[in-house]
N, C-alpha and C positions, 0 to 999 in steps of 0.2 A: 278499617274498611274490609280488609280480608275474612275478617273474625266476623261482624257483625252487617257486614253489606249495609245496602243504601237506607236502609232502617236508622244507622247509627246518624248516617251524614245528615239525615232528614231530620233528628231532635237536634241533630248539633244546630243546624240552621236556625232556626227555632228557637232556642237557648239565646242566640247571638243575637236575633232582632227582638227580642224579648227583654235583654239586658243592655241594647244603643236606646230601644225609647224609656227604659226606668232612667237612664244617664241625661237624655232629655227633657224628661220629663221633670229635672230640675226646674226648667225653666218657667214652668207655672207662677214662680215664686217673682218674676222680672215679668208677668205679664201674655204670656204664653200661652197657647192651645195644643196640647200636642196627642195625635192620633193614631191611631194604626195603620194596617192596608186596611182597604175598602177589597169587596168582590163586589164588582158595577156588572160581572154577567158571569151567569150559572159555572162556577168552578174558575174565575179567572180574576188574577186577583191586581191593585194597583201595588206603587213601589210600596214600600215597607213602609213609612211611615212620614209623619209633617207635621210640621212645626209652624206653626201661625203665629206669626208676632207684631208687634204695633208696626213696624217699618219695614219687613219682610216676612218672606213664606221660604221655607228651608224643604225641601223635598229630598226622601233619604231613605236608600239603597243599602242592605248588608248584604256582602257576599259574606263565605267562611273559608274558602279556598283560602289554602296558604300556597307560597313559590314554591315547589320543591326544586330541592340544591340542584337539578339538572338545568333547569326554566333559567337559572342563574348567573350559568357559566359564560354568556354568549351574547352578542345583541341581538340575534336572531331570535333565540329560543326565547326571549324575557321580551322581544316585543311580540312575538308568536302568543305568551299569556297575556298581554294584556289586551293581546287584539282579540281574546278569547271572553276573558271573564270580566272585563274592565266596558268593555264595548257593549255585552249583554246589559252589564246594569244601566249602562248610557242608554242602552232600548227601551228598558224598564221608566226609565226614568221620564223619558221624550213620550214615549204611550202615555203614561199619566198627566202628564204635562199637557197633550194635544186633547185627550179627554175631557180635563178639566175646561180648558181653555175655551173648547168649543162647545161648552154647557150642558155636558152628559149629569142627569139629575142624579146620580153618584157622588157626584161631589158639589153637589149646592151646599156643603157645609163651610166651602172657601171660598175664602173672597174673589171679589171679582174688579177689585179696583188696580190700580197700577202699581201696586208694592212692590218691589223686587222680587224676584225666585233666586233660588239658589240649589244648586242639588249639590248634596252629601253623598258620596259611596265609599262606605266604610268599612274596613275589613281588618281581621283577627292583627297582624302581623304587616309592618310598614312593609307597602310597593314604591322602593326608594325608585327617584327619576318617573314614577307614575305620573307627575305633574309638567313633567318637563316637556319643552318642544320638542327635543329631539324624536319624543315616541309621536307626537302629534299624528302621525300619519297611521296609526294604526288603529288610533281612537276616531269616534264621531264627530263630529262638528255638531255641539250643542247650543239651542237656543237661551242658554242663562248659564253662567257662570257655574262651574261643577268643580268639587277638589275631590281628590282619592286621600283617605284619611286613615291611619290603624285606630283600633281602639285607643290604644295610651292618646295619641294624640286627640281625639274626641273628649277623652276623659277630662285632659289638660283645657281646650277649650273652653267646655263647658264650663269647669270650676273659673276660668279666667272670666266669661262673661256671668256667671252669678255675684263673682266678687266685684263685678265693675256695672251689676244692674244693668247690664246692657248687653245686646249681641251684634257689637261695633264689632266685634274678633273675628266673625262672620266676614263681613263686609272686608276688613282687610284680609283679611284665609284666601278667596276669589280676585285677590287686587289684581292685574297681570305685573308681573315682572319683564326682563328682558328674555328669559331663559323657564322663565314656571308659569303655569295657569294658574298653581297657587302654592303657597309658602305656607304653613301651620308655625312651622319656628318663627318668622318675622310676623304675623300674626301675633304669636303668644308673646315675643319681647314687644312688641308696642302696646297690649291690653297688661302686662305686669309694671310698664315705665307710667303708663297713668294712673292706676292704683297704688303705685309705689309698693306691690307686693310683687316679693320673689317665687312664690309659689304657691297659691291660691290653692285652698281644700278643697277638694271635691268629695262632701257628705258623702253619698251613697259609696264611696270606698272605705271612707272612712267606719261609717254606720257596719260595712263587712269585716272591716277588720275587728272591730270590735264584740264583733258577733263570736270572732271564732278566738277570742281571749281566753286565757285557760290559767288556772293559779293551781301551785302546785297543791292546795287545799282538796281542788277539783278529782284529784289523782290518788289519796289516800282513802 
């Protein structure tokens, strides 16, 4: 940031909701519609992206903000972040939400029946205890179930509901617990015990790694 100012943070942003909807856009393959932000008015634009699916609608948020080690140390300073950037996307999210809902012709492209919603805010690097009550009070009070997810964890899902044809992992990600608004681990061990698979591929990682394979043929 020092080096390249808000120039740099603004492709990084960019980069990051560019590469959450390629990672969703797996889901075409299980039945899926998945889209971008909409601008429903001159320069302003809805959350990041959505996922239409046969039994819900998934609405979904990247920030790119990582914790730094100070925001860490404290409960103060680390719910001070998420009353910051975790709240904002909860805005982001609730706007598009109230838009949609009250039939702004922006979004005639989603449905209008009673499927479930779900909001996603996903970001670079796990916001551990983001889901927990304890922060509750620093976060919104939102109208549809919402998790705060890292990339890996996104990445894991997704591969878990393409291997299981289904986005049930969803549905339990958002379940409440006693203590979380949502769990990605107990998600992902209940979508791996009904496919009897330990660790479900997710293609587009795969397809990159494979991209940057190199044989020492390559080198002489």
């Amino acid at each position: 940031m020092a080096a390249y100012g808000n120039d740099f943070a603004t492709d990084l942003g960019k980069l990051n909701e560019e590469y959450v909807l390629e990672q969703l856009d797996q889901f075409s393959g299980v039945g899926a519609a998945v889209s971008g932000e909409i601008e429903y008015e001159k320069s302003t634009f809805s959350t990041d992206g959505f996922v239409v699916l046969p039994d819900q609608v998934l609405l979904v948020e990247v920030k790119s903000r990582r914790p730094a080690l100070d925001k860490r140390l404290d409960a103060v300073s680390y719910t001070n972040l998420l009353g910051k950037d975790v709240r904002h996307a909860q805005d982001q999210l609730r706007t598009t939400y109230d838009l949609w809902r009250c039939g702004h012709p922006a979004f005639a492209h989603l449905p209008t029946d009673a499927r479930p919603v779900r909001g996603l805010i996903v970001v670079p690097e796990p916001l551990y205890l983001a889901n927990h009550t304890m922060f509750g009070q620093a976060l919104r009070q939102m109208p549809f179930p919402t998790a705060v997810i890292s990339f890996t964890e996104l990445e894991q899902l997704v591969a878990a509901a393409v291997a299981e044809r289904s986005a049930r992992v969803f549905v339990d990600l958002t379940t409440e617990l006693s203590f979380l608004s949502a769990d990605a681990s107990a998600a992902l061990s209940a979508a791996r015990a009904r496919t009897g698979t330990h660790a479900p591929r997710n293609a587009l990682l795969d397809a990159s790694f494979e991209a940057m394979r190199w044989t020492a043929a390559d080198t002489t």
